[in-house]
N, C-alpha and C positions, 0 to 999 in steps of 0.2 A: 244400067251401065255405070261401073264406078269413073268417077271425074277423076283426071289424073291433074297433078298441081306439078307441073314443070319449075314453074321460078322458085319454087321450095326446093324443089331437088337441087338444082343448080345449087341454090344457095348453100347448101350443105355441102356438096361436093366442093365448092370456093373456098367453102372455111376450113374441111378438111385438110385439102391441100397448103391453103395457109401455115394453117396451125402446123404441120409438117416441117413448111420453109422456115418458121420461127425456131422449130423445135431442133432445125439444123445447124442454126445459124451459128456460126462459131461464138465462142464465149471473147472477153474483151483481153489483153494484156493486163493488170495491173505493177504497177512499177509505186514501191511508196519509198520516197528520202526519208528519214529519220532524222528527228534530233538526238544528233549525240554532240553537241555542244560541242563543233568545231571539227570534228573526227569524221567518219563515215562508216554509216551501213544503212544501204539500197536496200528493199526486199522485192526482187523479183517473183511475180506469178503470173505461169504463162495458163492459156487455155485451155490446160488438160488437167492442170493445177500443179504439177509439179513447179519447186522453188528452187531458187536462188538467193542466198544473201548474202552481196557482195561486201565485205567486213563489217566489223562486231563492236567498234567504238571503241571506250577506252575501259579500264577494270577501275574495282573499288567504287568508290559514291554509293554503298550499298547496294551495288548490282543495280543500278541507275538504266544504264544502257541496255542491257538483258533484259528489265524490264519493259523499256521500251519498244523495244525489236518484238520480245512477246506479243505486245497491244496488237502490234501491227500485224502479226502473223493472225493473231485472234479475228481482228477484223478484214481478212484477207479470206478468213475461216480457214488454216491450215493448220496442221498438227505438229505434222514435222516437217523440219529443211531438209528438202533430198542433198542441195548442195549450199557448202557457203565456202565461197570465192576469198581467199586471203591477197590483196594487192601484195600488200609489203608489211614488210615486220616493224612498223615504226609503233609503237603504242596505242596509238588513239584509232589505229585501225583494226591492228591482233589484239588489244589488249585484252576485252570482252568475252574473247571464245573460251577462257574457264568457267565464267559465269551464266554464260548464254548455252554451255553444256549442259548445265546443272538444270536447267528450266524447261528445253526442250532436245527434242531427238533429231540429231544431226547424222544422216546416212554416208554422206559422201563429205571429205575436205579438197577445195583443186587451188593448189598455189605454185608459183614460180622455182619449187625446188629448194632447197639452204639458204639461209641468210648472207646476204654477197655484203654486209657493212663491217665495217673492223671501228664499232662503238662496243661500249659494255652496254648499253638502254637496249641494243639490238638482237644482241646474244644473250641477254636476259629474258626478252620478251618470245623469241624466236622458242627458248628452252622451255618455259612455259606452253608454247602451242604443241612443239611435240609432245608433250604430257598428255594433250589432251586429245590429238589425232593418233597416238600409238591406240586407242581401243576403237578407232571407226577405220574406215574407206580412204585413201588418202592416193589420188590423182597429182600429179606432176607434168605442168605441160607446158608447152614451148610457141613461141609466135608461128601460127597459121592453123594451130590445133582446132576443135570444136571441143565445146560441151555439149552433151547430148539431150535437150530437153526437150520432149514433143509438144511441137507447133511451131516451134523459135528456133531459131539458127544463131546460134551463140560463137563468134569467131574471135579467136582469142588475136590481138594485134597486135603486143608487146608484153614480152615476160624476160625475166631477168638479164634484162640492158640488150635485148635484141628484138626487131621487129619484123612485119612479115616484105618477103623479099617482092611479093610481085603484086599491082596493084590489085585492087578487088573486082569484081564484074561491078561495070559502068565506072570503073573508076580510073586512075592515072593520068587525068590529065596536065597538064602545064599550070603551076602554082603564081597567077601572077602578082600573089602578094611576098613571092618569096626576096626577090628583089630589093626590097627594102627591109630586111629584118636581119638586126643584127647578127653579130658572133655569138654562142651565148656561150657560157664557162663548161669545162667538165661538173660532175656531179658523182663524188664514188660514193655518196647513199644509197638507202636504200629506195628511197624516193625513183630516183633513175631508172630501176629494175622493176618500176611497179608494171603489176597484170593489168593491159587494160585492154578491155571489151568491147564491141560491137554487138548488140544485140537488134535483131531483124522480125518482124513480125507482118508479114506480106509486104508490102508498100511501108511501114513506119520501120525506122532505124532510130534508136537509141547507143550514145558513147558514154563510155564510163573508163577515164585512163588514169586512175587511182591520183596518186601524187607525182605523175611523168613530170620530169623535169624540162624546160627549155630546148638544149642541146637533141636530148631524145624526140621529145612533139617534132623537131622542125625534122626529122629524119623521117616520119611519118608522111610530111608534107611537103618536103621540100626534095626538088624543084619541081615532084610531080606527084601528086597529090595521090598517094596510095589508096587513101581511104573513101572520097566521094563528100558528099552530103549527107546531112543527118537532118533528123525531126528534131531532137531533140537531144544537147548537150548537157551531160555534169559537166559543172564547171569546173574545170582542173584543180584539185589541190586547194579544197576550200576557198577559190579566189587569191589565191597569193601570187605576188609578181613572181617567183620564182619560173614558173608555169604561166601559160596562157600566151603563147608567144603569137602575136598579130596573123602570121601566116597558117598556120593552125586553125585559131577560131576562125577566120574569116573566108577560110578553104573550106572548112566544116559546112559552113553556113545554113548555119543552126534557126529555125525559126523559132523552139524557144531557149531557154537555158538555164537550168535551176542550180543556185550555187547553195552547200554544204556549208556555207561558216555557223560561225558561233558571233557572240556578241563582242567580245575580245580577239577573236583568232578569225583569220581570212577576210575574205571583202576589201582588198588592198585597193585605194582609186588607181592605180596603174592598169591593174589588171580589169577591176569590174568597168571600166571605160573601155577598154576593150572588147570586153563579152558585148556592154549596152549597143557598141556603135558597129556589132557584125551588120554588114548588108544582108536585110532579109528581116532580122530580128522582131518579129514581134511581141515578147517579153521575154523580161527577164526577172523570174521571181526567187525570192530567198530564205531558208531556214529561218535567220536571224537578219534582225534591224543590225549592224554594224555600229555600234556606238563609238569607236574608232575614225571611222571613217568621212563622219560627217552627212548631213542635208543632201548633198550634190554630190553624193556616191552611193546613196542607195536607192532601191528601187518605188516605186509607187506603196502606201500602206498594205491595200488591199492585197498584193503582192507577194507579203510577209507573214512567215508562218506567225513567230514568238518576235515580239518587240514589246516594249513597255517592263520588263522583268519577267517578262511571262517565259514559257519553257517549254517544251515535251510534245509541239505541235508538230505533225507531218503534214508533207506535201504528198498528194494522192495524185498519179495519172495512171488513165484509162484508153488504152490503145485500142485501135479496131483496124484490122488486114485492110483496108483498103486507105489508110493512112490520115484516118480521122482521130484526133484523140483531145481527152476533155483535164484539166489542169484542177487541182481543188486543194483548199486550204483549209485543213483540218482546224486550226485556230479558229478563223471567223467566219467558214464557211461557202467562202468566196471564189465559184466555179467558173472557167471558162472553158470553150469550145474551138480548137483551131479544126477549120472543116478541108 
């Protein structure tokens, strides 16, 4: 009589089904900032691998910026942008999409509609983008809309100078930082009118509100907080006081918060004092060392992508649905885990 070997079988059948639950397991978000030297552009890739790159930096430097957006798609391993997200028409955020055309294949454009600034830098810049979205895909859309990316819930929260009227699920509650924050000015830039986004990934929520100005955030926030909590904040508008109005970040209440400046441009102490002292915060890391700013306005080294002269480092995060995700510093390496 053949001996039969049970605990072998089991054991097969275990790994089987392991190997299954691995093979199921959903893929991570990746979200990488870019250095573009004060400007921005995000590269969203969600789990299915369809993209997003929320603007293109600025033009000229030898296609500087395009190439670095490149790198990043390269080690994202993607080909092409299904979509790239325009905030606002200010330079250092459209400038890039001639050059970033040229290098790779852009299926879909989604922006706020016509240029609402009366500069000539804007209607320059603006005219230039048309040039380059008249041969592709070009979406236009309005606060409360969605982009459609599968796995991610992309809600668009403000596009040109209006936001969404009714809070979010779990959201609206009583702002009680609203109370102490001042008036802030009008803003007829284009700043004002930027697209900015909430991105949702099961339990993790990432914001991205391009360069919204003061006036605009606190409308978002004030006096009842439309938007909720988030994992993780860009920081408004490269750090500049203009933006980051106390009631905002500290409604957000961000655990962490990665700011976009340059070594020259953003990291304002008004502002980065604000992001450091949100309740909750457990870091806040940066593009760029602030050479402006001084010792005791910017953040931990390890923290920092490019400081010393250095340049062209991204910051890498890796989300996971149940609202785990891991921070990395492509400069030196330097990874952390918020659980």
């Amino acid at each position: 009589m053949r001996r039969r070997r049970p605990f072998l079988w089991i054991t097969i059948v275990a790994l089987t089904f392991a190997g299954g639950a691995l093979a199921r397991a959903p893929k991570p978000l990746q979200i990488y900032l870019i250095d573009v030297e004060g400007g921005q552009a995000t590269l969203v890739v969600g789990p299915s691998h369809e993209s997003m790159l929320i603007d293109t930096g600025w033009p000229n430097f030898n296609g500087r910026d395009a190439e670095r957006i490149a790198r990043a798609a390269k080690a994202a391993k993607i080909k092409q942008i299904d979509y790239v997200l325009i905030t606002h028409y200010h330079r250092d955020h459209v400038g890039g999409v001639t050059q970033l055309a040229e290098r790779m294949k852009i299926v879909t454009f989604v922006d706020h509609g016509p240029n609402l600034e009366d500069s000539d830098a804007a209607r320059e810049d603006y005219a230039a983008y048309e040039k380059v979205v008249a041969k592709a895909r070009r979406i236009m859309v309005r606060a409360g809309d969605g982009i459609p990316i599968k796995g991610l819930t992309v809600r668009v929260l403000t596009a040109a100078g209006e936001h969404i009227a009714d809070p979010l699920p779990g959201a609206g509650e009583a702002n009680m930082y609203c109370d102490s924050e001042p008036d802030a000015p009008l803003d007829p830039s284009e700043n004002a009118r930027s697209l900015g986004v909430l991105i949702t990934f099961g339990k993790f929520r990432f914001i991205d509100l391009g360069d919204l100005t003061k006036k605009k955030e606190l409308e978002l926030a004030c006096v009842n907080n439309l938007v909720g909590k988030v994992d993780l904040y860009l920081v408004t508008h490269h750090g500049l006081d203009q933006s980051n109005a106390k009631a905002i970040v500290w409604g957000l209440h961000p655990r962490v918060a990665i700011m976009n400046n340059g070594a020259h441009k953003g990291g304002n102490p008004e502002a980065w004092q604000t992001v450091h002292d949100s309740p909750g915060l457990e870091d806040l890391w940066q593009l760029h060392y602030s050479e402006d700013a001084g010792k005791d306005h910017n953040t931990g080294e390890k923290f920092i992508a490019n400081s010393g002269g250095k340049d062209g480092n991204y910051i890498k995060v890796a989300a996971e649905p149940d609202g785990r995700f891991t921070v990395e510093n492509s400069g030196n390496k330097f990874r952390k885990e918020y659980k």
